[in-house]
SEFI-624670 format. One record per atom (N, C-alpha, C): residue in one letter; x, y, z. Coordinates in steps of 0.1 Angstrom, whole numbers, plus 5000, padded with zeros to 4 digits. Layout:
AXYZ ...
//
This chain:
X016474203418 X017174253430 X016074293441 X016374273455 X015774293466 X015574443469 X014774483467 X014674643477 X014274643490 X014674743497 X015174713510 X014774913514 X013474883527 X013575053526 X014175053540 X014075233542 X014875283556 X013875203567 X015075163576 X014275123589 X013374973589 X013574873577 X013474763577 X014474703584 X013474613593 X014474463599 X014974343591 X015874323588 X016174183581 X017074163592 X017974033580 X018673953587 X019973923581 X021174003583 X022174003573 X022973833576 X023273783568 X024273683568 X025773703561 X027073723569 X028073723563 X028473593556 X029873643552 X030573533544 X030973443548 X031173423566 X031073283570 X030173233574 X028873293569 X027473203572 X026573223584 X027173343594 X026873393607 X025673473601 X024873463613 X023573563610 X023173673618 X022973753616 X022473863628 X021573963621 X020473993631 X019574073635 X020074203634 X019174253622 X020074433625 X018974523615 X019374623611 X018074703604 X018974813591 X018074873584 X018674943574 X018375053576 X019375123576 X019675253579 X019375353567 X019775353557 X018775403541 X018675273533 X017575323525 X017675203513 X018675173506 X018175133494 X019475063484 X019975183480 X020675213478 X021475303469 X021275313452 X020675423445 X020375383436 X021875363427 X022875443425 X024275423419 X025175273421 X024675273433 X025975123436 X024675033441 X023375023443 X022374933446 X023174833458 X023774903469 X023674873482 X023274873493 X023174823503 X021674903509 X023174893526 X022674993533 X023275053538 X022175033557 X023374903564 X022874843572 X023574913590 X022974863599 X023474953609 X024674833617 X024074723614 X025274603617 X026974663612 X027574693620 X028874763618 X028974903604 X028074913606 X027875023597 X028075033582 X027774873578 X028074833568 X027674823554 X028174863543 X027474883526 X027174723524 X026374673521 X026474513515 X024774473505 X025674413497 X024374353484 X023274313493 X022374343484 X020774333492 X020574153488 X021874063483 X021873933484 X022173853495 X022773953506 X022973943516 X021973913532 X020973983525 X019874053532 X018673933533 X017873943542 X016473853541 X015673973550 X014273953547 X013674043554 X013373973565 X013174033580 X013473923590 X011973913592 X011373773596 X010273743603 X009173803607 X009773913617 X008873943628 X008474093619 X009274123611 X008974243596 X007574203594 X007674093586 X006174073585 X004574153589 X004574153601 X003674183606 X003374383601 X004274383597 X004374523600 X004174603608 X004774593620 X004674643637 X005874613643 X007274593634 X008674533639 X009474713639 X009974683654 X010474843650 X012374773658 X012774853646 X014774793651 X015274833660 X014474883676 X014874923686 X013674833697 X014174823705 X013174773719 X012274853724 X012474973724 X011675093728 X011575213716 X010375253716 X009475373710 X011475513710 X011575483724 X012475653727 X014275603720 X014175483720 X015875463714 X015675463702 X015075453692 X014075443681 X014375593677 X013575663684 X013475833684 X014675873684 X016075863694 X016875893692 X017775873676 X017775733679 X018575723667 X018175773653 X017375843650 X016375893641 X017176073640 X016876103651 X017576233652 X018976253651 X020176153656 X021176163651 X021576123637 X020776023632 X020776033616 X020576153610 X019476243615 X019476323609 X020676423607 X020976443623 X022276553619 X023376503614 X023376363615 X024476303605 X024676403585 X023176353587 X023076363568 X022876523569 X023076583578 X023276783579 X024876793578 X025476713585 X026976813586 X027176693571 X026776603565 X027376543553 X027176643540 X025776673543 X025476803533 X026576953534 X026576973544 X027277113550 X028977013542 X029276963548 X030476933543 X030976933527 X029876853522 X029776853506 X029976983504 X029077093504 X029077233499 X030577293505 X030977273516 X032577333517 X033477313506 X033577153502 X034077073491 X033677153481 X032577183480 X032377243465 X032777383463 X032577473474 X033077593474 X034377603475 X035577563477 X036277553481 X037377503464 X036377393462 X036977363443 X036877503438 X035777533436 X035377673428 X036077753427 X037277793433 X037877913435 X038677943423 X038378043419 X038978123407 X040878133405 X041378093394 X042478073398 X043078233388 X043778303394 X044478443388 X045278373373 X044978473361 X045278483350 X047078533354 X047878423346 X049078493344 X049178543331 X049878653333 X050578743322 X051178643311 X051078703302 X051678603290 X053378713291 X053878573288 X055278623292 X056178643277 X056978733268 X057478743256 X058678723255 
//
């Protein structure tokens, strides 16, 4: 299986054979080993995937500029903050203690 880290350029190929230039947003997933691409926001097998060309060099960045780069870095982040923050609502929220009924004779 291909591993595939954050912020690598490849080259996804769909199921009709189309190709496009796009980058990975986290790596593979260790549970479902999908790797998690920014091309429509898409989960897909890292069989899908080629590492793109210009990767190589190790100097390929999946933005044109240094500052769109930066941004998108920082809304990831607060993405995976309110995912966290939400998780723990979900969890607090199961937790809640449910009242003992009386046993009834």
């Amino acid at each position: 299986m291909k591993n595939f880290k954050e912020n690598d350029v490849v080259i996804y190929t769909d199921k009709e054979g189309n190709h496009f230039d796009t980058f990975v947003i986290f790596g593979n997933d260790i549970d479902t080993g999908l790797v998690h691409i920014n091309h429509e926001n898409l989960k897909v097998s890292p069989a899908f995937l080629e590492l793109h060309p210009s990767a190589f060099s190790g100097n390929a960045m999946p933005f044109a500029d240094p500052y769109s780069f930066m941004l998108f870095n920082k809304l990831k982040e607060k993405y995976e903050q309110k995912a966290e923050e939400a998780t723990e609502a979900v969890t607090l929220y199961n937790e809640l203690k449910k009242p003992m009924l009386a046993n009834a004779s």
